[in-house]
C-alpha positions in Angstrom: -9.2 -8.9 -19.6 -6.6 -10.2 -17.3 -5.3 -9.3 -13.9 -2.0 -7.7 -13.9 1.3 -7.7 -12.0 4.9 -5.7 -11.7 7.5 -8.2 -10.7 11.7 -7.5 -11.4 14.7 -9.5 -10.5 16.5 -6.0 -9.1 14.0 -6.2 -6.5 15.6 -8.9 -5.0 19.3 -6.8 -5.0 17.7 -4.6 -2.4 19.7 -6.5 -0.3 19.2 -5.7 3.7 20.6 -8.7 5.3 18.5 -10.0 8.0 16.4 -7.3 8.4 12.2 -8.3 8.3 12.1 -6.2 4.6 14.5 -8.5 3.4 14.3 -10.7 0.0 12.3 -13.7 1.1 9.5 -11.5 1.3 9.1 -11.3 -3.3 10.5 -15.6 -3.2 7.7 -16.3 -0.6 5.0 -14.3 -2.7 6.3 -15.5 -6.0 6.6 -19.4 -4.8 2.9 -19.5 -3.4 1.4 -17.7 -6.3 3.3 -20.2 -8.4 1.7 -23.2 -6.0 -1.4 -22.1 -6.1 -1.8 -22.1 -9.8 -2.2 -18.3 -9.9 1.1 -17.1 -12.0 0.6 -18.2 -15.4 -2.9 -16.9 -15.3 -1.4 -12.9 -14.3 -1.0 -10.9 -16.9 2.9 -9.5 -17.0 3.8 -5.8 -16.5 7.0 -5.2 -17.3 8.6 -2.0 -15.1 11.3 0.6 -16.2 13.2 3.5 -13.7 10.8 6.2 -12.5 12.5 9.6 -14.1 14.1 12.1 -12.1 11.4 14.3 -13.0 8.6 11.4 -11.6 10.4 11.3 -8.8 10.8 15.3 -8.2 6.7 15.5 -7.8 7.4 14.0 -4.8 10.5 14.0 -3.4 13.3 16.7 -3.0 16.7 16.6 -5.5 18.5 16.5 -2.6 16.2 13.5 -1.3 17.2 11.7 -4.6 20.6 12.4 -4.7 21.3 11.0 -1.6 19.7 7.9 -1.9 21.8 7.7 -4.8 24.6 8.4 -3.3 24.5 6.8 -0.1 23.9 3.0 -2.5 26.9 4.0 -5.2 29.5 4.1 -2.3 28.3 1.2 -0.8 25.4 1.2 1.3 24.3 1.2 4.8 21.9 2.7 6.9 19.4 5.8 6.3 18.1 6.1 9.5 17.7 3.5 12.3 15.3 1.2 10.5 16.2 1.8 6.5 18.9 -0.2 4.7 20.4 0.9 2.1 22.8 -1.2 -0.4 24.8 -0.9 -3.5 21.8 -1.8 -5.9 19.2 -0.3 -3.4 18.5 3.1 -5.2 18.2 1.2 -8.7 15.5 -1.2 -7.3 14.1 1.8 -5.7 14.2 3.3 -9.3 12.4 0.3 -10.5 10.0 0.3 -7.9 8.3 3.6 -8.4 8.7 3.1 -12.0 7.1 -0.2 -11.6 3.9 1.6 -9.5 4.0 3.5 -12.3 3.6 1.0 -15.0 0.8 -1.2 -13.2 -1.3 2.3 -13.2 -0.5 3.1 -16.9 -1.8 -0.7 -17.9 -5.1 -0.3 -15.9 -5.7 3.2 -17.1 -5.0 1.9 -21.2 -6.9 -0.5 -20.4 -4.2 -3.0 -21.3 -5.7 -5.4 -17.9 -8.8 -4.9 -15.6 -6.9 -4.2 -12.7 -3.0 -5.0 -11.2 -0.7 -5.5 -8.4 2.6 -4.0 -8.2 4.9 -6.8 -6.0 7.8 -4.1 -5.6 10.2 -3.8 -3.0 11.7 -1.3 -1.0 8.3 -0.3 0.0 7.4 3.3 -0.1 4.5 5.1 2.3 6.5 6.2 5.0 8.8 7.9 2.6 8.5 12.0 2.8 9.4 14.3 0.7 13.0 14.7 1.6 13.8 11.8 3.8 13.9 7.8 3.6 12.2 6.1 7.1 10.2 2.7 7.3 12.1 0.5 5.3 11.3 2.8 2.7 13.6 5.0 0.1 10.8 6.6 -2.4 7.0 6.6 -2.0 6.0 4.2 -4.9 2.0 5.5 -4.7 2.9 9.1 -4.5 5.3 8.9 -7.5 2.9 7.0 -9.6 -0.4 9.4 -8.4 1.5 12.2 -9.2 2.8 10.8 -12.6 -0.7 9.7 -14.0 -2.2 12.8 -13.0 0.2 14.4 -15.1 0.2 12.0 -17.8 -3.7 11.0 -18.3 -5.1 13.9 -16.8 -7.0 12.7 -13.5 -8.5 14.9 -11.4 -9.5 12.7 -8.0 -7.6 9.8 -7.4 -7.8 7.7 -3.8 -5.4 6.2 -2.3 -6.1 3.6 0.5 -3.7 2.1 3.1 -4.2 -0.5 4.9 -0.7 -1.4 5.8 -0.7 -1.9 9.9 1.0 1.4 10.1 0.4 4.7 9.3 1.4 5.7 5.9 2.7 10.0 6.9 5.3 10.1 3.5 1.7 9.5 1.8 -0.4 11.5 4.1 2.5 14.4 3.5 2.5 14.1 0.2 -1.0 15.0 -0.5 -2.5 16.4 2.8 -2.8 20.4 1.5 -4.3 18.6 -2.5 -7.7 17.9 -3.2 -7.4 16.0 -6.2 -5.8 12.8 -3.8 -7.8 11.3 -1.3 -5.8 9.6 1.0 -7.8 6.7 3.4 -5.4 4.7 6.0 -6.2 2.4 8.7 -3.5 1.3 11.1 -2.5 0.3 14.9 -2.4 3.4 16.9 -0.6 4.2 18.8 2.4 2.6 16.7 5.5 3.4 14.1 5.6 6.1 13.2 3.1 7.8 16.0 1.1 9.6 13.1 -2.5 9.3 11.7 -4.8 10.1 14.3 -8.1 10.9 13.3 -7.6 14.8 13.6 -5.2 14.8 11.5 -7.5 15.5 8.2 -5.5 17.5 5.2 -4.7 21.7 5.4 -5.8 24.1 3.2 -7.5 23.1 0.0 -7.2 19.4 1.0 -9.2 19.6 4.8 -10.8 16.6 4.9 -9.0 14.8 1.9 -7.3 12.8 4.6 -8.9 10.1 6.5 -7.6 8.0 9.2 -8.6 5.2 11.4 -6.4 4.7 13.9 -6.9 1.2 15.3 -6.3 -0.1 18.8 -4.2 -3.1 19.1 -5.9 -6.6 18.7 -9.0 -5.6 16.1 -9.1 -8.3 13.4 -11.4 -9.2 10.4 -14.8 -7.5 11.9 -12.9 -4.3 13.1 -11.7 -3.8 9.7 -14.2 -4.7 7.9 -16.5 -2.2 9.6 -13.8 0.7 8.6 -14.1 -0.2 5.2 -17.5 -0.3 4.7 -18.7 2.2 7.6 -16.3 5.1 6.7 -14.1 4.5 3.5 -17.2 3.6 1.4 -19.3 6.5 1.9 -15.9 8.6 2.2 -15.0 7.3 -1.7 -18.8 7.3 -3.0 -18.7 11.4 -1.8 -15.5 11.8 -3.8 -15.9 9.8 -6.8 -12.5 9.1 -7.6 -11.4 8.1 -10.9 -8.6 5.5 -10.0 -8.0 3.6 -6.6 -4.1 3.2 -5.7 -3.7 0.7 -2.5 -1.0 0.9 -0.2 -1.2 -3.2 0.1 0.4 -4.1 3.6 -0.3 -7.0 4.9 1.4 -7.0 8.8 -1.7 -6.5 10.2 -2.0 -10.6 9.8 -2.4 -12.0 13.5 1.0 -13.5 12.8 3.2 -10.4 12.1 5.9 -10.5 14.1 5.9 -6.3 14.3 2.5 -5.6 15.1 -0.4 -6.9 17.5 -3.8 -7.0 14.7 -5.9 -10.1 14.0 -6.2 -9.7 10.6 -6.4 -13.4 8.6 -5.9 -13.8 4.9 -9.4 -14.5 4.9 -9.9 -10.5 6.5 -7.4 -9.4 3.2 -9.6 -11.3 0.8 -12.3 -9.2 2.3 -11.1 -5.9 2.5 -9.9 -6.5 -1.3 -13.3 -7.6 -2.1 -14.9 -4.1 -1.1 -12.0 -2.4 -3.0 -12.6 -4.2 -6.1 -16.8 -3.4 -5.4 -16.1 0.3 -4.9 -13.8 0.8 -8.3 -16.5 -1.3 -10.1 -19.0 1.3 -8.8 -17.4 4.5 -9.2 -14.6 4.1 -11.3 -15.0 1.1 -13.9 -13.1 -1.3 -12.1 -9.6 1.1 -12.2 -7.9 -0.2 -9.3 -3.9 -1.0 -8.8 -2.7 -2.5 -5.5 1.1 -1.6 -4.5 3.1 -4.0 -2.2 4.3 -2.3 1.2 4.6 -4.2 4.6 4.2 -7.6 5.5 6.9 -9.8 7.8 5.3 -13.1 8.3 6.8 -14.5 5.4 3.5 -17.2 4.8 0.8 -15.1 5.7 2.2 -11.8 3.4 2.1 -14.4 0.6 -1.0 -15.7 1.1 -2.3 -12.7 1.8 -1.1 -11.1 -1.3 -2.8 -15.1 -3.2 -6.0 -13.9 -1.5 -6.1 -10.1 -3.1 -4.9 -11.2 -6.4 -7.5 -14.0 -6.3 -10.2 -11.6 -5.6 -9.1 -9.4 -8.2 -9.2 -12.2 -10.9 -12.3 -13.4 -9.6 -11.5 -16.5 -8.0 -11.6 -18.7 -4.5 -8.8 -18.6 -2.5 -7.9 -20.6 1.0 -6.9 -19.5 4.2 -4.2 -22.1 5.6 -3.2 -19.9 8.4 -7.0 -19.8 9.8 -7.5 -17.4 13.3 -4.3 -18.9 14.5 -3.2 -18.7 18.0 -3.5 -15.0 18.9 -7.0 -15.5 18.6 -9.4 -12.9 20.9 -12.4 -10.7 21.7 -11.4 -7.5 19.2 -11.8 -4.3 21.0 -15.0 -2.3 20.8 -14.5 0.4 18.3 -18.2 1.7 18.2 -16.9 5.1 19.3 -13.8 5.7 17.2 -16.4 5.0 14.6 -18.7 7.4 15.5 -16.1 10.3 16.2 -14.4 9.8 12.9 -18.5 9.6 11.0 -19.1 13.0 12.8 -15.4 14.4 12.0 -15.6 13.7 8.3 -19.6 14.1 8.2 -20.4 11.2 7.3 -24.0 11.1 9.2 
């Protein structure tokens, strides 16, 4: 079977000006996985509008109504950061709708896995209000949906998008049927996910976070991945992986200070891909978030689709000039092992 991906002209009517989440972002992805040969070989998933009642696992009525309301009479801003225009809550519509679809074709078994290029992005999104760029949480929306729809009872979600995902973490931080994994620069936007913070109630240690210190690059990450999420996941045995795929922890992100290269992605979607194979027959869906360096977001994004279809991919960025010693991160390791018992 064939890789999948969610892709809509609406997404380009989010229309925020010259703000980083702008456009450009979907063109620059689209053009360079047209270059690169890569298009014609994805499989197409066409989206539709999440429902009300999609949307309503997640987020308030009020939450929704506003959005709406705030686009149909013209736009402007939600908070400081979030940009709102006339066709915003539509492509938002489309965009949870289109998470939504990319899980639904994995999960019939319609493709071997999928990416969901969506825009606005959606893990800072909380239950009743828009922050981050963000309107409605696209992996939340489509978790909740398929749990409802084909009856799963431990899905993970993991984040890698530079900052801490809270609309996620909120979401699903008192559930035990969600696992929710993010690592991220801390202390950054929006000053949440540190690695006491762990779930309430029935969903204590359901959440997992590895809050980064500024400069760690491919080794750091890698290390978090293999050193906490893979035992974390093997423990849980989910049945579907969800990813929160952000990709401005590149060393060229102009809103954050990691050394991740495409080269680090490829990896870190490599041990995804390894860890659905293992545990879940290969169900795994990645869902676009950050990522403001216009090349190395759609590159980065060539590199995880390439892993997910099996094949090479090149770094053209390289290390690039940011280039340093990472921090040591030895001891956040160990705390967050002994926190989540982890041995």
């Amino acid at each position: 079977m064939s890789t999948g991906y969610v892709y809509h002209p609406i997404y380009l009517q989010h229309e925020t000006g010259e703000h980083p989440e702008r456009p450009d972002r979907l063109t620059s992805i689209h053009d360079a996985l047209r270059g690169e040969g890569l298009l014609d070989l994805l499989q197409p998933i066409e989206p539709r509008e999440a429902t009300l009642e999609e949307l309503l696992a997640v987020h308030t009525e009020q939450h929704v109504r506003y959005v709406e309301q705030v686009a149909r009479s013209g736009g402007g801003y939600m908070d400081p950061d979030t940009v709102v225009s006339t066709r915003s809550y539509d492509a938002a519509l489309m965009a949870a709708g289109g998470a939504i679809r990319a899980v639904e074709a994995v999960l019939d078994g319609k493709v071997s896995n999928a990416m969901a290029l969506v825009r606005p992005p959606g893990h800072h999104a909380t239950t009743n209000r828009a922050m981050g760029f963000c309107l409605f949480n696209n992996v939340a929306v489509a978790a909740r949906a398929v749990q409802k729809t084909f009856g799963l009872g431990r899905i993970l979600i993991a984040d890698f998008d530079v900052h801490h995902g809270n609309g996620t973490q909120d979401a699903f931080q008192a559930d035990d049927s969600v696992l929710y994994y993010s690592t991220h620069e801390y202390p950054h936007y929006p000053g949440t996910g540190f690695y006491d913070e762990t779930g309430t109630g029935k969903g204590e240690g359901y959440t997992v976070n590895v809050p980064l210190p500024a400069g760690v690059g491919d080794h750091g990450y890698r290390r978090a991945f293999e050193e906490i999420l893979v035992p974390v996941a093997r423990r849980f045995g989910p049945e579907l992986i969800i990813v929160s795929a952000g990709y401005d922890a590149h060393w060229a992100d102009p809103l954050a200070m990691m050394q991740l290269t495409v080269t680090g992605f490829g990896t870190l979607a490599g041990v995804l891909k390894s860890l659905a194979a293992e545990l879940c027959g290969g169900k795994i869906v990645a869902c676009l978030e950050g990522g403001y360096h216009l090349r190395a977001l759609a590159y980065s994004v060539v590199a995880t689709l390439s892993v997910f279809m099996g094949h090479d991919f090149d770094d053209p960025l390289g290390s690039g000039h940011r280039s340093r010693a990472e921090p040591d991160i030895d001891a956040l390791l160990t705390t967050i092992r002994r926190i989540h018992k982890l041995g």
